[in-house]
C-alpha positions as CSV (number, residue, x, y, z in Angstrom):
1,X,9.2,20.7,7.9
2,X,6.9,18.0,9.9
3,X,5.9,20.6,12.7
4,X,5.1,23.6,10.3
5,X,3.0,21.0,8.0
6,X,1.3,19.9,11.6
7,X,1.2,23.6,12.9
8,X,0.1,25.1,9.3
9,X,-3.1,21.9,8.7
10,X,-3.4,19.4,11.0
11,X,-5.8,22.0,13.3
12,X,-7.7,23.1,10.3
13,X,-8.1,20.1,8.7
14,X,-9.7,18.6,12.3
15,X,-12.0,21.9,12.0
16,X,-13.2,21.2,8.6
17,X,-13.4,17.7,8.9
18,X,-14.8,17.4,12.0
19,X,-12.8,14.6,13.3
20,X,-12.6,14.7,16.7
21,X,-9.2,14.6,18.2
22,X,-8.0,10.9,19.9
23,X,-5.5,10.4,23.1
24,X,-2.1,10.8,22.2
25,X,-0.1,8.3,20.7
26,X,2.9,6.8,22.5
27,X,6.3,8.7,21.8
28,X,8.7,8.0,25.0
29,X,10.7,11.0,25.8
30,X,13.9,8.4,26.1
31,X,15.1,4.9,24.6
32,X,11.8,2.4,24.3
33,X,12.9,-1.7,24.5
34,X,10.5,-4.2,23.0
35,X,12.0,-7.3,24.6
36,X,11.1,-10.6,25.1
37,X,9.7,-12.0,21.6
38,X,11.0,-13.8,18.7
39,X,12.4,-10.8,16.6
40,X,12.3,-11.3,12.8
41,X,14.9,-9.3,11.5
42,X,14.5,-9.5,7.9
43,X,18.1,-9.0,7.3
44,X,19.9,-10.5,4.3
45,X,21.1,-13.8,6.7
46,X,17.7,-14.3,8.0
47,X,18.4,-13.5,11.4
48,X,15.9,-14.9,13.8
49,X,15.9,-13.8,17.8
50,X,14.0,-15.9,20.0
51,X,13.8,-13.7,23.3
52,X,15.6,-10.8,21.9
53,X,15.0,-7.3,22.4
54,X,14.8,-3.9,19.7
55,X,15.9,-1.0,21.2
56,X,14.3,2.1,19.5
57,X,15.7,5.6,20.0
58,X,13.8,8.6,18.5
59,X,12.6,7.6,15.1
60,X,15.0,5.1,14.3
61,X,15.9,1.3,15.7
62,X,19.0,1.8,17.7
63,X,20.3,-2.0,18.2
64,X,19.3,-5.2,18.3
65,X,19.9,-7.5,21.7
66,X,20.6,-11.2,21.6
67,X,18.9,-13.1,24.8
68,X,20.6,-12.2,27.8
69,X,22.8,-9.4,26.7
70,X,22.4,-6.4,29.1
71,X,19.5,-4.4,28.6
72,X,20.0,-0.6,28.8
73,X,18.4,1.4,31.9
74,X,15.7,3.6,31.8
75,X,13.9,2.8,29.2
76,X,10.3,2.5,28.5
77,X,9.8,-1.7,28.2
78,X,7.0,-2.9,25.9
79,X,6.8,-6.9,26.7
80,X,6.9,-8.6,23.6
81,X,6.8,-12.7,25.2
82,X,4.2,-14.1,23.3
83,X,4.5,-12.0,20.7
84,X,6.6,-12.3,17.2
85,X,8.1,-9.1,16.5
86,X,8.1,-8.2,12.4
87,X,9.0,-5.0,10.4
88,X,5.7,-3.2,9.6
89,X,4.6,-4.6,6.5
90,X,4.1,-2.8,3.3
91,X,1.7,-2.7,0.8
92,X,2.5,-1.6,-2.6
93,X,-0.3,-0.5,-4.4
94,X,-3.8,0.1,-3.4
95,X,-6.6,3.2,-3.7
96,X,-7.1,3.8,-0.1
97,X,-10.2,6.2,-0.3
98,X,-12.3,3.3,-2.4
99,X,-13.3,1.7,1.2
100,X,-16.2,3.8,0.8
101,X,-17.0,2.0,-2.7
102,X,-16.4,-1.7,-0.9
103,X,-18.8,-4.1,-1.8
104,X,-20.4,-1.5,-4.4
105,X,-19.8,-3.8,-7.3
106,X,-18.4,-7.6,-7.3
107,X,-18.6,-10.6,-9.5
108,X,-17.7,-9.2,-12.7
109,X,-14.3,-8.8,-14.9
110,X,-12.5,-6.0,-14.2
111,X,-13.4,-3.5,-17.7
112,X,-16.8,-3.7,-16.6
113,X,-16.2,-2.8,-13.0
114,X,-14.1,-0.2,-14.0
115,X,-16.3,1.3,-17.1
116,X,-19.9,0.7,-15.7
117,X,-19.5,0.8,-11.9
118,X,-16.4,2.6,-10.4
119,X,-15.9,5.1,-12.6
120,X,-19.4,6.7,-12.9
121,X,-19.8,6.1,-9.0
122,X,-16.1,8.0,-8.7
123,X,-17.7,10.7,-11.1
124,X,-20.7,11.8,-8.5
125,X,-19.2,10.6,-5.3
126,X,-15.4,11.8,-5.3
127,X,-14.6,15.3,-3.6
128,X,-12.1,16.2,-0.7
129,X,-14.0,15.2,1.7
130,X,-14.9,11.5,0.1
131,X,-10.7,11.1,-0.1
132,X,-10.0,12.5,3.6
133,X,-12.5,9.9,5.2
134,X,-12.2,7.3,2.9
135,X,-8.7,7.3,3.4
136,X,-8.8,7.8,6.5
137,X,-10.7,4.6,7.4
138,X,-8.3,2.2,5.5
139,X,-5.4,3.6,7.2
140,X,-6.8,2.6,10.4
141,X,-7.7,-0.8,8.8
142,X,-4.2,-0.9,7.7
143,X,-2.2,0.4,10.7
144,X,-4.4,-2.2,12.8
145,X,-3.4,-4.9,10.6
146,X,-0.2,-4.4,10.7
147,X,0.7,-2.4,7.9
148,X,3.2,0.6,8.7
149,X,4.0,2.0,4.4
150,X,1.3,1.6,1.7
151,X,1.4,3.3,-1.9
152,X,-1.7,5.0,-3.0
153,X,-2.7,5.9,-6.1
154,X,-6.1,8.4,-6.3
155,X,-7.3,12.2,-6.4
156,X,-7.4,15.1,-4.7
157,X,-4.0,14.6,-3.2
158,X,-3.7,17.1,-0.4
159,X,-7.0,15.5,1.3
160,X,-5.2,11.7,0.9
161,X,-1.8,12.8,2.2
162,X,-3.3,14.4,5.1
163,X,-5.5,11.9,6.0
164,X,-2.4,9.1,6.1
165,X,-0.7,12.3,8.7
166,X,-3.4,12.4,11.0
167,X,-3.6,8.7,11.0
168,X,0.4,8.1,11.3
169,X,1.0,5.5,9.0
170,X,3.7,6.2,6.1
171,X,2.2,6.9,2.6
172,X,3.5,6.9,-1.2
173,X,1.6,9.1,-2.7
174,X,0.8,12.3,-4.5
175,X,0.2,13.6,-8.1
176,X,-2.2,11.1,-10.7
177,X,-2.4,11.8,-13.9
178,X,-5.6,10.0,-16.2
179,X,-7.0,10.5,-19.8
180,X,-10.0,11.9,-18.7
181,X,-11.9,14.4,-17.0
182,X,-11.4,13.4,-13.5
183,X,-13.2,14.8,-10.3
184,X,-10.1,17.1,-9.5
185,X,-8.7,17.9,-12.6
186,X,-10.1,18.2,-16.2
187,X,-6.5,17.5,-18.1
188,X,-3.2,15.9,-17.4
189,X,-1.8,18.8,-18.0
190,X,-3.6,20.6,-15.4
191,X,-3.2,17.8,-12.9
192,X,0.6,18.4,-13.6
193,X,0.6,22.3,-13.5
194,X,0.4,22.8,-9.9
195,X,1.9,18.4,-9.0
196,X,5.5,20.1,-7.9
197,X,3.9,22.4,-5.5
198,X,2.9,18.9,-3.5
199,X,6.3,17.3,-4.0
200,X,8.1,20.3,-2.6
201,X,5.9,20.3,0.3
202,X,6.7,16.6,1.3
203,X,10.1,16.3,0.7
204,X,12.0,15.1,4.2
205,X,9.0,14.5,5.3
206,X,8.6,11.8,8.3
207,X,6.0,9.8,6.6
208,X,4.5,11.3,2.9
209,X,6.4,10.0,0.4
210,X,5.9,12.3,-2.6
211,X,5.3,9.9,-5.4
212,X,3.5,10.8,-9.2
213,X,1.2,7.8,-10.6
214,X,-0.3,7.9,-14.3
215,X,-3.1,5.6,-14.1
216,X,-2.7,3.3,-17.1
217,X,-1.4,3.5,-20.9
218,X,-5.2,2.0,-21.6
219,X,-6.5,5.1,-19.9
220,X,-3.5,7.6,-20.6
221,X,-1.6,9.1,-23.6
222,X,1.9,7.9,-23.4
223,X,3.1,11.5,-23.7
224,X,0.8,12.2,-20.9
225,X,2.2,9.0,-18.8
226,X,5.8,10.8,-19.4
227,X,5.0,13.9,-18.1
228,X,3.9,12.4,-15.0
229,X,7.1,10.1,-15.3
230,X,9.4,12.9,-15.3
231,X,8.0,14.6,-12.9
232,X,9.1,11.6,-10.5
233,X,12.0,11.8,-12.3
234,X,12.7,15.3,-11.1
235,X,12.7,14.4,-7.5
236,X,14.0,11.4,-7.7
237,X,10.6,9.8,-6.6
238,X,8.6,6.5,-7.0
239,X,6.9,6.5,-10.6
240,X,3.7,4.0,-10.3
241,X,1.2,2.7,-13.2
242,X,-1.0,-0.2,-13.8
243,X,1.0,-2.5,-15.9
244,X,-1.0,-5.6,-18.3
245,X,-3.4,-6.2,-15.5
246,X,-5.8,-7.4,-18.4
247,X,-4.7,-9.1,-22.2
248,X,-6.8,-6.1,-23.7
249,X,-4.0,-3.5,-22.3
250,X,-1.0,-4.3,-24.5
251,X,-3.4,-4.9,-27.4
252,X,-5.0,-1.3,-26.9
253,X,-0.7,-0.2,-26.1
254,X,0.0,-1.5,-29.8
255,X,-2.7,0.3,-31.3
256,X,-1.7,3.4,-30.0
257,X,2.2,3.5,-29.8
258,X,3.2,0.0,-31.5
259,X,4.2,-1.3,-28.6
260,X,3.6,-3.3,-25.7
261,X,2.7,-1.8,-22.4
262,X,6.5,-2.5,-21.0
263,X,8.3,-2.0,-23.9
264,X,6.4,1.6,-24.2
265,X,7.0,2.1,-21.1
266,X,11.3,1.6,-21.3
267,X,10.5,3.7,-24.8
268,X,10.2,6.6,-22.2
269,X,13.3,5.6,-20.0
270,X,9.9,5.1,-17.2
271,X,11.4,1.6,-16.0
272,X,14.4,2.2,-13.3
273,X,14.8,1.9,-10.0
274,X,11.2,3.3,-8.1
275,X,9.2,2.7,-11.1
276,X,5.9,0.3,-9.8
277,X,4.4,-1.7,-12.1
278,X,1.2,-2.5,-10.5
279,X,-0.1,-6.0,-11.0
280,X,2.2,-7.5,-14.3
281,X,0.5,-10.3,-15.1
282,X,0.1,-10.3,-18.8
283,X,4.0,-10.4,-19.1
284,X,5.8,-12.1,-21.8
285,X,9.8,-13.7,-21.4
286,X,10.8,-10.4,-23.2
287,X,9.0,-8.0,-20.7
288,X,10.6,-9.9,-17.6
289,X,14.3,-9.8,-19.2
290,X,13.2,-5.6,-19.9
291,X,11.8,-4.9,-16.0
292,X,14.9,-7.1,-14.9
293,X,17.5,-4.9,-16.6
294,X,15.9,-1.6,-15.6
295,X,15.2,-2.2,-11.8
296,X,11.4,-1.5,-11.6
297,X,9.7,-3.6,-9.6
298,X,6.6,-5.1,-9.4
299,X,3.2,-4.5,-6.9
300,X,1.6,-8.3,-6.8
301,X,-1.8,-8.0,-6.0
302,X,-2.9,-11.8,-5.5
303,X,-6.3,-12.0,-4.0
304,X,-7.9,-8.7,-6.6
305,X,-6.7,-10.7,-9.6
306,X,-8.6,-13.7,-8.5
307,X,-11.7,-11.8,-7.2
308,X,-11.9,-9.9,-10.4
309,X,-11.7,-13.3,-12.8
310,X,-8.1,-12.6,-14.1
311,X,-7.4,-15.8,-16.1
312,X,-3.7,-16.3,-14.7
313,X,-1.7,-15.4,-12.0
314,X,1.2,-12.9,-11.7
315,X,4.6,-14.6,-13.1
316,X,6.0,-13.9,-9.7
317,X,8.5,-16.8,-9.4
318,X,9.7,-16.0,-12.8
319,X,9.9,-12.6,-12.0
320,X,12.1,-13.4,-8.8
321,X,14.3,-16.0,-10.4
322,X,15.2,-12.8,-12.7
323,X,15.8,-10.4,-10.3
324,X,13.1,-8.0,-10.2
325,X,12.0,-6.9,-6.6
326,X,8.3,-7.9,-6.0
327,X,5.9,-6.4,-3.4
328,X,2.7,-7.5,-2.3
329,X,-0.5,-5.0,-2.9
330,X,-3.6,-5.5,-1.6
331,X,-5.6,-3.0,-4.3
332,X,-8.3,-1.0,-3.1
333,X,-10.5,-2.3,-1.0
334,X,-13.5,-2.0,-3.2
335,X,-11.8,-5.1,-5.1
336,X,-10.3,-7.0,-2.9
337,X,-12.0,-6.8,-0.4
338,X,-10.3,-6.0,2.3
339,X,-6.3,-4.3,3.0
340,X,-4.7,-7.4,5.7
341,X,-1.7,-8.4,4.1
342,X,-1.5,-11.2,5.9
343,X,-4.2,-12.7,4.0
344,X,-2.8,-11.3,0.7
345,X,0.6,-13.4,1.6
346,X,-1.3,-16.3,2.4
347,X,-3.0,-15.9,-0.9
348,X,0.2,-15.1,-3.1
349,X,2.0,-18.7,-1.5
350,X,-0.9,-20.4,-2.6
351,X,-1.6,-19.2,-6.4
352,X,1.7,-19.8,-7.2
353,X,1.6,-23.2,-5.7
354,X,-1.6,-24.3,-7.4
355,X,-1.1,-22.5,-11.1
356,X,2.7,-24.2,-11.1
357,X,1.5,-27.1,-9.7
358,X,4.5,-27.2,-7.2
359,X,4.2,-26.8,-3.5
360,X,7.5,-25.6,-3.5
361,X,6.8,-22.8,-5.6
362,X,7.0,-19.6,-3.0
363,X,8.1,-20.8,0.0
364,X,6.6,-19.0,2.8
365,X,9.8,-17.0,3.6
366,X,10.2,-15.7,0.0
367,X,6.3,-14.5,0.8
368,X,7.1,-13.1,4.1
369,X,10.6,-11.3,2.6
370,X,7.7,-10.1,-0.4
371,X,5.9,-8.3,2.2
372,X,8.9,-6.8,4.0
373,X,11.8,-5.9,2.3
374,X,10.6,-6.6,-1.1
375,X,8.4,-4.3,-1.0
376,X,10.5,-1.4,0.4
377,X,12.3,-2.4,-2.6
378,X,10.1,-2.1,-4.9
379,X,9.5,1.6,-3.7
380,X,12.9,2.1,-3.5
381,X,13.1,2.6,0.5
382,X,14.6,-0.5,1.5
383,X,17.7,1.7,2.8
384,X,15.1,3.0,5.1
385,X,12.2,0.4,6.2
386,X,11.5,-3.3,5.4
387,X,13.4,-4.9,8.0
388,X,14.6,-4.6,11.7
389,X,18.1,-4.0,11.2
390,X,20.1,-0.6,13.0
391,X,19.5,2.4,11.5
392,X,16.3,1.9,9.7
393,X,13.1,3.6,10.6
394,X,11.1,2.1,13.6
395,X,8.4,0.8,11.7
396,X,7.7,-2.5,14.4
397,X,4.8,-4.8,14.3
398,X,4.1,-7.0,17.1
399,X,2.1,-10.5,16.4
400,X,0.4,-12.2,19.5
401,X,0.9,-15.7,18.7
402,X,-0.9,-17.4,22.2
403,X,-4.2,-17.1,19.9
404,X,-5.8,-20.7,19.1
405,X,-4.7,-20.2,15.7
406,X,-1.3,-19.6,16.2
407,X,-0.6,-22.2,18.8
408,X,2.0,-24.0,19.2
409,X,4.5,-22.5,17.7
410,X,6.7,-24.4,14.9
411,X,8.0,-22.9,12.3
412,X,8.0,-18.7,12.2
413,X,7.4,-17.9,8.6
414,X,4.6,-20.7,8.3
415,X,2.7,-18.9,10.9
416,X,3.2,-15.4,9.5
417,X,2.3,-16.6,5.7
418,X,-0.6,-18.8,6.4
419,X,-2.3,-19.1,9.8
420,X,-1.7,-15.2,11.1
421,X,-4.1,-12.6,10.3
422,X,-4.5,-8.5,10.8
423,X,-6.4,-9.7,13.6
424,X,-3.5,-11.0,15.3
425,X,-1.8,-7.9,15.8
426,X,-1.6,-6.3,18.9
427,X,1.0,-3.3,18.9
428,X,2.5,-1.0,15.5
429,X,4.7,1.5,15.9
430,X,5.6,3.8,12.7
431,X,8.7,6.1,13.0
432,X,9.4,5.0,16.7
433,X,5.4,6.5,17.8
434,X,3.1,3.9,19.3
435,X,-0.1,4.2,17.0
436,X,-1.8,0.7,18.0
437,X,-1.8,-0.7,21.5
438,X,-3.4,-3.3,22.7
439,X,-5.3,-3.4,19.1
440,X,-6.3,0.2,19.6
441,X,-5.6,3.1,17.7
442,X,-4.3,5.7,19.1
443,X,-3.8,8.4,16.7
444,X,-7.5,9.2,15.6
445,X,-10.6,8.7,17.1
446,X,-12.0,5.6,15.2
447,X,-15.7,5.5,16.3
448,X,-16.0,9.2,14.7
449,X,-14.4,7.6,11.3
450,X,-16.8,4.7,11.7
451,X,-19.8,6.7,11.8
452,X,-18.4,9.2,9.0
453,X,-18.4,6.0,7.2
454,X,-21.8,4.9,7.2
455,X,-22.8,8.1,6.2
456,X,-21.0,8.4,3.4
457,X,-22.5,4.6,2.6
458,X,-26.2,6.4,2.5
459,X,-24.9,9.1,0.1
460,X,-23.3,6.4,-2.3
461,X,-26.8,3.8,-1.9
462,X,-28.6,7.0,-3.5
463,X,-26.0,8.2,-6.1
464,X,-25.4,4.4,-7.2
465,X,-29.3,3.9,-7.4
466,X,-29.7,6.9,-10.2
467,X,-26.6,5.2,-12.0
468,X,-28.1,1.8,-12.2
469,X,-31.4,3.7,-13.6
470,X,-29.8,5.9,-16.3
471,X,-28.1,2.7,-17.4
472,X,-31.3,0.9,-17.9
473,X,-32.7,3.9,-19.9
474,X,-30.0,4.1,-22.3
475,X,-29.5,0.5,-22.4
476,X,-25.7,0.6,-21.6
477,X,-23.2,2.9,-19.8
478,X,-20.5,4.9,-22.1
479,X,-17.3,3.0,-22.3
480,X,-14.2,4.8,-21.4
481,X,-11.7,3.1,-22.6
């Protein structure tokens, strides 16, 4: 299916776009050996491999070598001393075309950011084109960070999933369904009619995970947030929403359903296994017992809930003492602002620290797992990707640690959670393919996304200028909620 998707759009997509076509990324014909580093497996026991070796064949990690076992011959070597070797990270939740929006709007709570800002810029700005390059840019931000999987959650589909091809990272994605006119569809319903079409297209595929999203019950009519849910339903695909990022959502939830935003959602069977419930930080004892019972897990999104004024943090450790898988999320990048997990587990540790008042509240290896494994769990691919171990997908970060930063060398998981940065990393490989070397990406030319970038920023200055003037004239900007 990959090479008739590649054959079929990749070519036309480059002519419409315009993007010119990079050096080839790094696929060895034979076995490739990253050897030398300190391999973090990420495995339930918490194996750790000082000068150990990951031997990759095809797509997928074919063994793991302890120091000084024998090395197999003929394959390609990439020398990892120096380095700390990590599964690719993976960020949970996020709106990867909103780079273009970054910086548009800060400093203010979220309802107003949302009502008077983003969504009237999203109403002039957003077409194909906006999505492609916009996502386009944060998955180069991302893959040179370090981050091999994110989830996305946005518009015009086709344009995003193509976007995260051509750059080679692994996206969860697809169909989103809103209350309102949107710039791709007018309805739900109409968002849904042709939302199977996609899914077919990406099923088996080597790195589009065909996902559905309803954007929020503050935003969406529960029936339309179960159409969307059974969609995901159908094939047996991640189901994500915005879940009580602010008090006002479960008090608009009761006024139109009677319930809470979690118990409305379970009223729909839309909490199991794959569901993502992005953010969860207005949950109450009950809600936590309800998510732990059903399997959903929960996108943690640290450093957007503090820029955005959110009066309390996440109940993470409560939500991990009960069992529920968390992830890390960095949001979009137009409220956070930036996608580099590493700074988002640095972040997370801390929060929790300073709102329980316990420095031993998440330790940095619980943040480190979050980031890893607990978030291929919360998207319900942790049979596939969130650690190193035999059989999983070669998603393989490599951290240089002889930075002044990261040097000496203690304590592995202290480093990773909070002294490392995206900065830090040197080589990523998604699906066994080389995409960063030597903190270069390989798969798309990124000075033509760079200046596609800034000239998208001169069409936003203008559109954003005629905004801020029609709200003065009226005196306020419609709220949507």
């Amino acid at each position: 299916m990959y090479e008739r998707f590649r054959d079929k759009f990749v070519l036309a997509a480059l002519a419409l776009t315009g993007c010119v076509p990079p050096q080839e990324s790094s696929s060895p014909d034979g076995p490739l050996l990253i050897d030398g580093g300190t391999v973090v497996v990420m495995d339930e026991a918490g194996t750790i491999l000082e000068g150990g070796a990951v031997l990759v064949e095809g797509d997928r990690i074919a063994a793991l070598l302890e120091p000084g076992a024998p090395r197999p011959d003929g394959a390609t070597v990439i020398d990892a001393t120096g380095h700390v070797v990590i599964p690719g990270l993976v960020n949970t939740h996020g709106h990867a075309a909103m780079s273009l929006l970054r910086g548009l709007a800060d400093d203010m709570p979220l309802l107003t950011w949302l009502n008077d800002h983003i969504f009237p810029a999203e109403a002039a700005l957003v077409a194909p084109d906006f999505v492609y390059w916009g996502t386009l840019l944060s998955s180069v931000e991302m893959l040179k960070g370090g981050t091999t999987t994110f989830a996305d959650m946005y518009y015009f589909r086709d344009d995003m999933a193509q976007a995260t091809v051509d750059a080679g990272i692994r996206a969860v994605t697809g169909p989103h369904v809103i209350g309102f006119p949107t710039p791709d569809y007018t309805t739900p319903e109409e968002s849904l009619a042709d939302a199977a079409e996609f899914m077919e297209r990406y099923q088996d595929h080597p790195t589009v995970v065909p996902a559905v999203a309803a954007h929020a019950l503050y935003t969406t009519p529960l029936d339309a947030v179960e159409a969307a849910f059974r969609l995901a339903e159908r094939y047996d695909a991640p189901f994500q929403i915005h879940a009580v990022e602010d008090p006002s959502e479960n008090v608009t939830a009761r006024e139109l359903t009677g319930m809470g935003v979690i118990e409305a959602l379970g009223s729909i069977g839309a909490l199991r296994a794959g569901t993502v419930l992005a953010h969860s930080i207005y949950l109450s004892d009950e809600d936590i017992e309800r998510i732990a019972a059903s399997g959903a897990g929960i996108a943690h999104n640290p450093q957007s809930n503090m820029k955005l004024g959110v009066a309390r943090a996440a109940p993470v450790a409560a939500a991990l003492a009960a069992g529920i898988p968390v992830g890390l999320g960095t949001d979009g990048p137009a409220s956070n602002n930036d996608l580099d997990m590493f700074d988002e587990m640095d972040a997370a540790a801390k929060v929790q620290k300073f709102m329980l008042g316990d420095p031993a509240a998440l330790p940095a290896e619980t943040v480190f797992r979050m980031a890893t494994m607990g978030g291929a769990r919360v998207l319900n691919l942790h049979d596939e990707i969130g650690s190193l171990e035999p059989g999983k997908r070669a998603d393989i970060v490599l951290v240089d640690v002889r930075r002044p930063g990261l040097t000496p060398l203690y304590r592995v998981y202290s480093h990773l959670v909070y002294a490392a940065r995206g900065s830090d990393v040197s080589t990523v490989l998604v699906n066994g393919r080389v995409v960063v070397r030597d903190r270069e990406i390989l798969t798309v030319d990124e000075d033509e996304v760079m200046e596609r970038a800034r000239g998208f920023g001169d069409r936003v200055r203008e559109v954003m200028e005629g905004i801020a003037a029609a709200r003065t004239d009226d005196g306020t900007q419609e709220d949507r909620q």
